[in-house]
C-alpha angles and dihedrals in degrees: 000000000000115000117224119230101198135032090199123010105239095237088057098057105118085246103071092036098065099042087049121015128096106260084059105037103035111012092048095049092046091050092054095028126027115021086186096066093039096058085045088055103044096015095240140075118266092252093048078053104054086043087056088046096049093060094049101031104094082046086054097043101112116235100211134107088219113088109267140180115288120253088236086052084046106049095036084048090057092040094054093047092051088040092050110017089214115151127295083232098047090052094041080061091045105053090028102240135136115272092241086045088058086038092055092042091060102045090054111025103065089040080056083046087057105044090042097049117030104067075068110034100022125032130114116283112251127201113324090012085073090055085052099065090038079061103046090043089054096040092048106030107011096239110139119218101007112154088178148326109257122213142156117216126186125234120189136234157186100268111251114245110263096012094120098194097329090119084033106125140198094246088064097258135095110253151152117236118235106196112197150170130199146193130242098274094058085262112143111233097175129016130169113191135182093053103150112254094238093075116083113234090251087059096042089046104051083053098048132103094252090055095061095033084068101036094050096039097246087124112051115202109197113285115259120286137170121288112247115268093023152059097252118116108213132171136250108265144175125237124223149172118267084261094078124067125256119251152138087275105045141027134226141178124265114276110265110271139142091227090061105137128233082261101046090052092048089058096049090056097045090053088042097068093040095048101040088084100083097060083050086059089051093041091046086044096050092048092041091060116032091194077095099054084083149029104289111228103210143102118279096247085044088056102048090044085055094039088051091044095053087046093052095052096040080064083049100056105037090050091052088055086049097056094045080062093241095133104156115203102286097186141356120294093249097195124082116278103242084220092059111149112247084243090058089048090048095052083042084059094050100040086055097046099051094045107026105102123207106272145146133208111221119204105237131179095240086181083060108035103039108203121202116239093275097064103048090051071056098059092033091060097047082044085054096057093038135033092003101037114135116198103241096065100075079053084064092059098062 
């Protein structure tokens, strides 16, 4: 039995933490004195911070009689260590607290993050909310009846003791699987995480709780209505990579072929701009919170409790950027600008003429009739070259 040497390491009394550790010296000052600083060391504004405090506090608030760390030291330790990934042994020096203790932190905090926050920055839309994201999809990327892009991203991890090649992926590394989907504005609706990295996202999908909410009718996407600009009633839908099968629910691109028609490209590039948000959430997500940089050491449950966190505060923070009224252009204005140039109207003519092919779009009763997936990719991309054609997608096709 090892004997241990110290109680309590002196560097760790309270006494020297707070005279020298990093809460005191550096996250104080840049809270009183540089805001810029401050939003560089825990990734948010002072204000977006004390918001965040005020809805854990009373979780981190430690029930001891003994003196403990105070819920502010807590939850700007764990933010740092998301914002930055550095080591658990390098932030256990800086702040000044004992290396279990970080390791601790960071088992339990983001997991508090999660629970406080998500029933208001991350739950699944309901009702109108779904026609709100219909709307946002078709205003910024003129996709109609989107209720979200669906996508599956690895993180790696440190492999678990006796898991053989279970979290073995095909990308050579060791990972959980987060499958996600996400509205127009980068803000995660859905997410499953802890998936084994062996599975590919078609297979994890088709398991997970969004899946059979669909298919069984727990979740409700808004009933069929017409598209905008015709007469054809067409479903809600989600939009998703080849790599997911085509069906009612979710569309997909054509497969890949040489023999792909002008219509069928046309869809594929339609759905591509809408879809390719989602890989900007992961990629804004990814940049936002370094933890992911690297292999992250910890436990599985550990890793999906810091994955859901980050998400959770990625919808945080962008939502709070959307109400200040500080929306930056998140995607390109996909109808024709009323000021185009006559030259621009004239290559719109031609481009039209040379690729449009001669088609028709018939109006059809989906309720009645109920197509299978196939077919309505198959009204979508007629509805693409006719009544719901833009002009910057026969540009694509140069």
């Amino acid at each position: 039995m090892r004997i241990r040497r110290w109680w309590t390491k002196p560097h760790l009394m309270p006494e020297y933490r707070d005279r020298y550790g990093a809460y005191n010296i550096l996250f104080t000052y840049f809270s009183l004195r540089d805001h810029e600083e401050f939003y560089l060391f825990t990734g948010m504004s002072v204000s977006q911070f004390s918001y965040i405090l005020d809805h854990v506090r009373d979780d981190l608030t430690p029930m001891s009689n003994r003196p403990g760390l105070s819920p502010e030291l807590k939850l700007a330790a764990v933010l740092n260590f998301l914002r930055h990934g550095d080591k658990v042994a390098t932030q256990s020096w800086f702040f000044l607290i004992g290396r279990s203790t970080m390791y601790k932190l960071i088992a339990t905090v983001p997991r508090i993050l999660h629970e406080r926050l998500s029933p208001i920055y991350f739950k699944m839309p309901q009702g109108n909310e779904w026609l709100e994201i219909a709307e946002d999809y078709y205003k910024l990327y003129g996709y109609p009846h989107c209720c979200g892009a669906l996508d599956g991203r690895h993180f790696e991890v440190k492999r678990p003791p006796n898991s053989g090649s279970l979290y073995f992926d095909r990308k050579q590394f060791n990972s959980i699987v987060l499958m996600a989907m996400c509205d127009a504005h980068r803000r995660f609706t859905y997410a499953s995480v802890g998936n084994r990295g062996r599975h590919n996202d078609a297979g994890i999908f088709a398991h997970c709780s969004l899946a059979r909410g669909l298919i069984n009718g727990e979740i409700e996407l808004p009933p069929a209505r017409a598209l905008p600009g015709s007469n054809v009633v067409f479903p809600f839908t989600i939009i998703a990579d080849g790599g997911f099968a085509q069906t009612r629910h979710v569309m997909t691109p054509y497969k890949d072929s040489k023999r792909k028609s002008i219509e069928e490209m046309i869809f594929d590039i339609r759905l591509t701009e809408a879809r390719k948000i989602v890989e900007c959430a992961f990629g804004t997500l990814c940049v936002k919170f370094q933890i992911f940089a690297s292999k992250m050491n910890f436990s599985p449950k550990t890793c999906q409790g810091i994955i859901l966190c980050c998400m959770t505060l990625h919808n945080f923070l962008i939502t709070s950027r959307l109400n200040a009224g500080n929306q930056a252009d998140e995607g390109n204005n996909m109808s024709q600008d009323a000021s185009s140039s006559s030259q621009e109207i004239l290559e719109e003519q031609e481009n039209r003429r040379r690729y449009s092919p001669d088609v028709e779009l018939q109006e059809r009763d989906l309720e009645q009739e109920e197509p299978d997936g196939e077919s309505l990719r198959d009204i979508l991309k007629i509805y693409f070259v006719t009544d719901g054609d833009v002009a910057w997608q026969w540009k694509k096709l140069d």
